[in-house]
N, C-alpha and C positions, 0 to 999 in steps of 0.2 A: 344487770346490776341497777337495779333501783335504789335515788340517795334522797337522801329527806336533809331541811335545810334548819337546823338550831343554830340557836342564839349563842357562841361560845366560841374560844380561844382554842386551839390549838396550837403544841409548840412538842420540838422533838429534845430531848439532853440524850446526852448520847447513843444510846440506841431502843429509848423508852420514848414512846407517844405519850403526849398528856392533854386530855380535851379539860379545858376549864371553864366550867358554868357559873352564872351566878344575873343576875339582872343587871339591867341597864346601870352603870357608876359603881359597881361593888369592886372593880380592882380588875377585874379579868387583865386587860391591856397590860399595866402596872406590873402582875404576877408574871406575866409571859416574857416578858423584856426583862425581869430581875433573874428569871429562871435559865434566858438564854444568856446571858451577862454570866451568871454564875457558871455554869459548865464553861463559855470560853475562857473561863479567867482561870479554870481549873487545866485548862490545856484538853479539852473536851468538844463535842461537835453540840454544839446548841443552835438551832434552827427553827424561824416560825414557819409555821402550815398558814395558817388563818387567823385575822383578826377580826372578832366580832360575829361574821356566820361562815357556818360549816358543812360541808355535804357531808352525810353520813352512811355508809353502806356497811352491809355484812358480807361476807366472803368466807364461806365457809366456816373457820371455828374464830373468824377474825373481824375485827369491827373496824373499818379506815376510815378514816378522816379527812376530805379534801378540800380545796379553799376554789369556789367561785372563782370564775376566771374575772369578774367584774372589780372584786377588792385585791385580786391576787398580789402578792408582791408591796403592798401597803399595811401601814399600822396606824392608826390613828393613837397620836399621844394629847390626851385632853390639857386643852389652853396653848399648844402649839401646833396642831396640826395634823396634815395627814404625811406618812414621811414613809420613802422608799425602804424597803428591807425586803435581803435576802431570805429566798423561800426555798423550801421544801415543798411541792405540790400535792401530796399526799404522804398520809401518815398510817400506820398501823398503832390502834390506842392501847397502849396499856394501862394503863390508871384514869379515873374519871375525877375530876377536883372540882365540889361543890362548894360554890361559896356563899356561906349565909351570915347574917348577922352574928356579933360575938353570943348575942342573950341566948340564942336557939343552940349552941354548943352546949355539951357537957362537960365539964370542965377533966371526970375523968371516963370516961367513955367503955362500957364494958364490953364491946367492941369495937377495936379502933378503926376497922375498914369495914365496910357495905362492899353490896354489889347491886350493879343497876343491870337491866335486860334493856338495851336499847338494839337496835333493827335483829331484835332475835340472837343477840349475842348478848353472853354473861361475861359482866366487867368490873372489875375493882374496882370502888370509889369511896372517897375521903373525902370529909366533908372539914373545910377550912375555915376562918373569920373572913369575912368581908374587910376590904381598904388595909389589910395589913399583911401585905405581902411577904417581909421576912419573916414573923411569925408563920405565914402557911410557907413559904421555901422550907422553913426548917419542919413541918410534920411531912411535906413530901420526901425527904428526905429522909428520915426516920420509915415512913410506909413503903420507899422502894426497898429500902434495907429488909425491911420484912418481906417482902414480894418478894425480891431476888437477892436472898442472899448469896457471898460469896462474888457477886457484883459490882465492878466499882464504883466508889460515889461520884456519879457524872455532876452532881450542883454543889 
């Protein structure tokens, strides 16, 4: 298993991985702590993998997600720090959440999900606003609903 190391968040709500991209100061950290905040306050298992980079493997029909043992178990939250948080060591990704500026969004999108091919696996991805995290909680939220329906709302 060979893993390749991206710039990106990962976080688990309940039993969905979600690797979130976006450049240096777009929110990532911000999204990932509102995302695991919102499953636990739902009575839900909300869990980070990695803040910031990511090992990335394929396994078969499956794309994981894993966190450096160097940041393991940290989060940096920007203007206070780096601060201990419980992990989850690896992840299995189901949704990929791009984040870009609000101008480069379509306001209605005449498809609401993409998919990206990263280590040779086809993955869901949703592309979000930059710095506005409950706006993208709430299209993630909407896009697992469409992914899995009949699933419960983990956020």
């Amino acid at each position: 298993m060979t893993a390749e190391a991206v710039h990106a968040n990962c976080a688990i709500v309940g039993t969905i991985g979600l690797l979130i991209r976006g450049s240096a100061g777009s929110g990532k950290t911000s999204l990932c702590d509102l995302l695991i905040e919102a499953a636990s306050s739902r009575g839900n298992f909300g869990r980070l993998v990695s803040d910031d980079y990511v090992y990335l493997s394929g396994k078969g029909t499956r794309l994981l997600a894993e966190a450096p043992e160097a940041i393991r178990g940290r989060m940096e939250v920007r203007g206070f720090g780096l601060v201990e948080q419980a992990v989850d060591h690896r992840a299995q990704v189901h949704l990929v959440i791009d984040l870009q500026p609000l101008s480069d969004l379509e306001r209605l999108p005449e498809n609401r999900l993409d998919h990206v091919m990263l280590e040779g696996i086809q993955v869901p991805a949703l592309k979000c606003p930059e710095d506005r995290p409950v706006n993208s909680m709430r299209m993630i939220r909407w896009a697992l609903r469409a992914l899995f329906p009949g699933n419960l709302d983990y956020i």
